[in-house]
C-alpha positions in Angstrom: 71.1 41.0 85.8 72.6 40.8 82.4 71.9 43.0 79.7 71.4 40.6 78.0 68.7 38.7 79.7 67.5 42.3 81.1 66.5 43.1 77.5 64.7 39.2 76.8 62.6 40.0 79.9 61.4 43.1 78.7 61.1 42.9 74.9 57.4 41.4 75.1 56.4 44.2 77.2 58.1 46.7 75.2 57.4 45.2 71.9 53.4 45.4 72.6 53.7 49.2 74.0 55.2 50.5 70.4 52.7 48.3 68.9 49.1 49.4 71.0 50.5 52.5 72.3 53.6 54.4 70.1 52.2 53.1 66.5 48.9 54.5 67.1 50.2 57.3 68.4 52.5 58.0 65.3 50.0 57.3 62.6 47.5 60.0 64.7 50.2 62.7 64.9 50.6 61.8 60.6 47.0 62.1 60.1 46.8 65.2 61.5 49.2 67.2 59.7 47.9 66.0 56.2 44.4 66.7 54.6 42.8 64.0 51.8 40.0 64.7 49.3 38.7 64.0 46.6 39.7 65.6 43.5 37.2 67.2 42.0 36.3 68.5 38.6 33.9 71.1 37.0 31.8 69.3 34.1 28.6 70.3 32.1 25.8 68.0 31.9 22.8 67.4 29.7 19.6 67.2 31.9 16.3 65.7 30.1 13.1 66.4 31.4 9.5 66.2 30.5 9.9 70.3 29.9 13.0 70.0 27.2 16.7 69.8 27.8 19.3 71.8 29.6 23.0 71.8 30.4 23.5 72.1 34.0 27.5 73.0 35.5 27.8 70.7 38.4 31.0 68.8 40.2 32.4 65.6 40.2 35.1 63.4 41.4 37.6 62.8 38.6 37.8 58.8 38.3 41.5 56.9 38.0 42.2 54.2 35.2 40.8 51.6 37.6 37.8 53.6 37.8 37.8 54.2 41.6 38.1 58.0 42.2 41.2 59.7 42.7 42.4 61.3 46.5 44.3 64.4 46.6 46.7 64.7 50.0 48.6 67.5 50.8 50.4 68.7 53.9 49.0 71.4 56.4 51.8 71.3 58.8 49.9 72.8 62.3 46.6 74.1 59.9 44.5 71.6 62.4 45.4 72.1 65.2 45.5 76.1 65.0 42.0 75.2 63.5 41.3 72.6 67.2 42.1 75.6 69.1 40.0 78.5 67.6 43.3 80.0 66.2 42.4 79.9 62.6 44.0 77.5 60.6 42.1 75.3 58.1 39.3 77.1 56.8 35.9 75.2 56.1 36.1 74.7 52.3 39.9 73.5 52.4 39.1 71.1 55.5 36.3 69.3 53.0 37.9 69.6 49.6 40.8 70.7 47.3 41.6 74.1 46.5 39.7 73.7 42.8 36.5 72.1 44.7 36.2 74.9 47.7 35.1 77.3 45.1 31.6 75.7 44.2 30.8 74.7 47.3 32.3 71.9 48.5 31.5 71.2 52.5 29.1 74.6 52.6 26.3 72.7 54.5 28.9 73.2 57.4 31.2 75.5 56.8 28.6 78.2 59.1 29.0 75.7 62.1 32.7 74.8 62.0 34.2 77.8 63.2 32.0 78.0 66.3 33.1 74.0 66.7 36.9 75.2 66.6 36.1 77.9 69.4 34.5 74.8 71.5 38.2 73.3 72.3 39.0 76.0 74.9 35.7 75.6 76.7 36.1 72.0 76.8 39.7 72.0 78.2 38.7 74.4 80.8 36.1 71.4 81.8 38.2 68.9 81.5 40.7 70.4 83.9 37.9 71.5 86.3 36.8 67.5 86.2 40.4 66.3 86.7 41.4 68.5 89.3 38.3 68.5 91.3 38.0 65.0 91.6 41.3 63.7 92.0 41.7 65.2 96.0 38.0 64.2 96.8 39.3 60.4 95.4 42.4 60.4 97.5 40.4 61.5 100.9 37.3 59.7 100.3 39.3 56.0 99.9 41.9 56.5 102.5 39.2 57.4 104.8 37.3 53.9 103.9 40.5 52.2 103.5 41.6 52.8 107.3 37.4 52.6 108.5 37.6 49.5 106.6 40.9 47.8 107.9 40.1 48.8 111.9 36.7 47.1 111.7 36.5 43.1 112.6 37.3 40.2 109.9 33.9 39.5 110.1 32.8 42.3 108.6 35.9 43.4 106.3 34.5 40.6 103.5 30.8 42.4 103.1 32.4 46.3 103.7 34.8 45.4 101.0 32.1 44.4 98.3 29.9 47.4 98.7 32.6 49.3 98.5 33.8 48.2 95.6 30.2 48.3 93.7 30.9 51.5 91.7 33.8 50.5 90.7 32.7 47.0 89.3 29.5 49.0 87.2 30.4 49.7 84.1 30.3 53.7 83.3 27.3 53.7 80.9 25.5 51.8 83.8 26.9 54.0 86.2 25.8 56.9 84.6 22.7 56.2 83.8 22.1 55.2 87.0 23.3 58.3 88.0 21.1 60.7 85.6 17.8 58.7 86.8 18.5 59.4 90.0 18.3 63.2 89.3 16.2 63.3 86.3 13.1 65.9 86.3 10.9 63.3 88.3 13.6 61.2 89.7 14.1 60.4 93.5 16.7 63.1 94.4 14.7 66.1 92.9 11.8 64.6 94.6 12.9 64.2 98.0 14.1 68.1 97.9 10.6 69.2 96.6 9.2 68.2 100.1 11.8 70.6 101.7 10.9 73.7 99.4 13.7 72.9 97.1 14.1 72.5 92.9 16.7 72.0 91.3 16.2 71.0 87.5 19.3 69.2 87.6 19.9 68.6 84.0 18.4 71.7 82.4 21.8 73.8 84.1 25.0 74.0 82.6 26.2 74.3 86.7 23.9 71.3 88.4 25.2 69.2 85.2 28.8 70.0 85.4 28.1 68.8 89.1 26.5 65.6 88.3 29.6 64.5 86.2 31.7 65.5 88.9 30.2 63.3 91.8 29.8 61.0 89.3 33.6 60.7 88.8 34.0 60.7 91.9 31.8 57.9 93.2 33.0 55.8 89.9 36.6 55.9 91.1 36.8 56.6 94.8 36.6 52.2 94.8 39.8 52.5 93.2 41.7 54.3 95.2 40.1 52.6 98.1 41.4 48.9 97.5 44.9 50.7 96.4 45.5 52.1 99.6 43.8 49.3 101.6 46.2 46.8 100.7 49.0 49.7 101.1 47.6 49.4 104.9 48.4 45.6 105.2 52.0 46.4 104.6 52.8 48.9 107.2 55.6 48.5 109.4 54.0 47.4 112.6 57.1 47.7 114.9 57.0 51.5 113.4 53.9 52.1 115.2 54.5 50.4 118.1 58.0 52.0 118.7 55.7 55.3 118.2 52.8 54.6 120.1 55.3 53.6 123.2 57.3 57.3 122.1 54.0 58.7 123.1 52.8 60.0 120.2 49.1 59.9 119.6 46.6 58.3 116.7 46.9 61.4 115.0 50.6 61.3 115.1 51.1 58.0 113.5 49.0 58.1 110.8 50.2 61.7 109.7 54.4 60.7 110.3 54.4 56.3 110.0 51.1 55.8 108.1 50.6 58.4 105.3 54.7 58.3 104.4 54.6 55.1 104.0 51.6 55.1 101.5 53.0 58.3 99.3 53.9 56.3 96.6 50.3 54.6 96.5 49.0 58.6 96.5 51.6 59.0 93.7 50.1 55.8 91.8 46.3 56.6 91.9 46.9 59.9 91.1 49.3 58.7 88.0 46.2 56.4 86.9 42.9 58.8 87.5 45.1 61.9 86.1 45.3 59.9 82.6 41.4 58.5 82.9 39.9 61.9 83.9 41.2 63.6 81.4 40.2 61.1 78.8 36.3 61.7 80.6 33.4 60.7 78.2 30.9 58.6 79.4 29.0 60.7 81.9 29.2 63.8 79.5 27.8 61.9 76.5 24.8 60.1 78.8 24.2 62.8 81.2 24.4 66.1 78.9 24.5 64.4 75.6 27.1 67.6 75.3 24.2 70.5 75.4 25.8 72.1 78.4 28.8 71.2 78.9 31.5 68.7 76.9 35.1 67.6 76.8 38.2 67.3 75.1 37.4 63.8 74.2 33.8 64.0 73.5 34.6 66.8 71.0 36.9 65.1 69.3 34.2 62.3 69.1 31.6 64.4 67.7 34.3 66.4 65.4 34.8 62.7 63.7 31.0 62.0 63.8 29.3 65.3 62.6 32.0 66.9 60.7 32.9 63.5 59.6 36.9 65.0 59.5 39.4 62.5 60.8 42.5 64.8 60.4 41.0 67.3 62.2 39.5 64.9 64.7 43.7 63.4 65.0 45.0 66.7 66.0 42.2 67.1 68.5 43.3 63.5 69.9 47.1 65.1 69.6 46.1 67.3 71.7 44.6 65.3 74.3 47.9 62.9 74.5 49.4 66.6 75.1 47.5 67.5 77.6 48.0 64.3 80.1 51.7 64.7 78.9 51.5 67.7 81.0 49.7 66.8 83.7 51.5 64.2 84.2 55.3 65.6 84.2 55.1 67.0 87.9 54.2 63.7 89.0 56.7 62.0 87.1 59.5 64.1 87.8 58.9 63.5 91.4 59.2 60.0 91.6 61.9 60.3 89.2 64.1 62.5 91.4 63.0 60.2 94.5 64.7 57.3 92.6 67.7 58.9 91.7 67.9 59.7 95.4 67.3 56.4 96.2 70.0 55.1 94.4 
């Protein structure tokens, strides 16, 4: 192919990855290394009241010559993230206001809670990674094992195996969730059925039994996935490999661990690829399971560092961060199939 028509065929692909994916991604990383406010000053005000008057010394934000109130910006450099990480950083008056505002006040109604907040980061990557790494081999094992049950039943009964299957999947994960905390709720069915064998477990009063939840949660949400992947990775096997193998004598076990499962590697590669990047992005469950009172994530506290704190630069480096972190997980993976390509060639 020409270079030419090699770059026509994929400029509309490329084109809408820097706009949805490398824009954003710039303008995050810029947020996050500056910090706005409002530019306060100190006035004194007459107060009337039914008792005399009074001047009172209170704040306010100085107004422009189009009467809108002036933002201060200045750059922090890595103040946030230090600040994401428990590290220091940012304090809590200069994450709210300038330096003339921090003095009188300005953001003290949190400044107690912020620094436990920053601390959080740690204990929610350590989830995160427990999530991502616990579910991803259960995912693998679980579909292959329905993909080949699946593809050595009859036609007949491939069509209805298929859709159940693939139920989980199709749920949306709010549903799903939902679903999933009703279930083993205080007087749901699960805790129920173990009461009549001596057993209770308040399944959502324990940082443990709900870190467990979201786990088989993930792993029943995706395990669909992974399933219809290799499935259709099945259909394409080299038949005459197996036969030539099977008349080599080698057994069932044999030609699914050296014909089958080599053959589907790069399928392993892909799901892994995809639930690597969407487990470490976890929120749903958290948020409707825990609502974050025993355990959280990366992305649910950057979530509630935009919503309570109400801080988006703070809440960009957390997202920075994030990106980081599948960067990383990634890299093995990628470098793998990159060398297997170069030996390809």
């Amino acid at each position: 192919m020409k270079l030419g028509s090699f770059l026509r065929f994929v400029a509309p692909s490329a084109a809408l990855m820097l706009l949805l994916m490398a824009l954003p991604l710039v303008v995050t990383f810029f947020l996050s290394v500056r910090n706005c406010a409002l530019k306060m000053e100190t006035v004194t005000v007459v107060q009337s009241s039914p008792f005399g008057q009074r001047e009172v010394t209170t704040q306010r934000a100085v107004l422009g010559p189009d009467g809108r109130p002036v933002t201060e910006c200045r750059f922090v450099g890595l103040g946030y993230f230090r600040t994401v990480l428990g590290l220091g950083g940012i304090d809590a008056g200069a994450a709210s206001a300038p330096p003339e505002a921090s003095g009188a006040g300005g953001g003290g109604g949190t400044a107690a809670a912020r620094p436990q907040r920053s601390t959080e980061f740690i204990g929610a990557l350590r989830f995160t990674l427990l999530y991502t790494l616990a579910t991803t081999p259960f995912i693998l094992l679980i579909g292959f094992v329905l993909a080949l049950a699946v593809n050595h039943v009859g036609r007949r009964w491939q069509g209805p195996y298929i859709s159940a299957t693939l139920l989980p999947f199709i749920i949306t994960p709010v549903v799903g969730a939902l679903a999933i905390k009703w279930l083993f709720r205080d007087n749901g069915l699960v805790p129920h059925l173990l009461s009549q064998f001596g057993i209770s477990v308040f399944w959502m009063a324990q940082a443990w039994s709900a870190q467990l939840l979201i786990i088989l949660y993930g792993i029943w949400h995706v395990v669909p996935f992974a399933f219809i992947v290799l499935y259709a990775g099945l259909q394409s096997v080299p038949q005459d490999s197996l036969e030539a193998a099977r008349i080599d004598g080698a057994s069932a076990w044999q030609r699914l661990v050296y014909v089958t499962v080599p053959h589907l590697a790069p399928l392993f590669v892909f799901i892994t690829l995809i639930h690597l990047m969407d487990a470490y992005r976890v929120f749903e469950p958290v948020v409707v399971l825990t609502q974050g009172a025993f355990t959280t994530s990366v992305q649910v506290l950057t979530y509630y560092t935009l919503l309570d704190e109400q801080n988006p630069y703070k809440a960009s480096a957390a997202a920075v961060l994030t990106t980081a972190g599948i960067a990383v997980l990634l890299l093995p993976l990628l470098f793998k199939t990159w060398k297997e390509y170069r030996r390809g060639d």
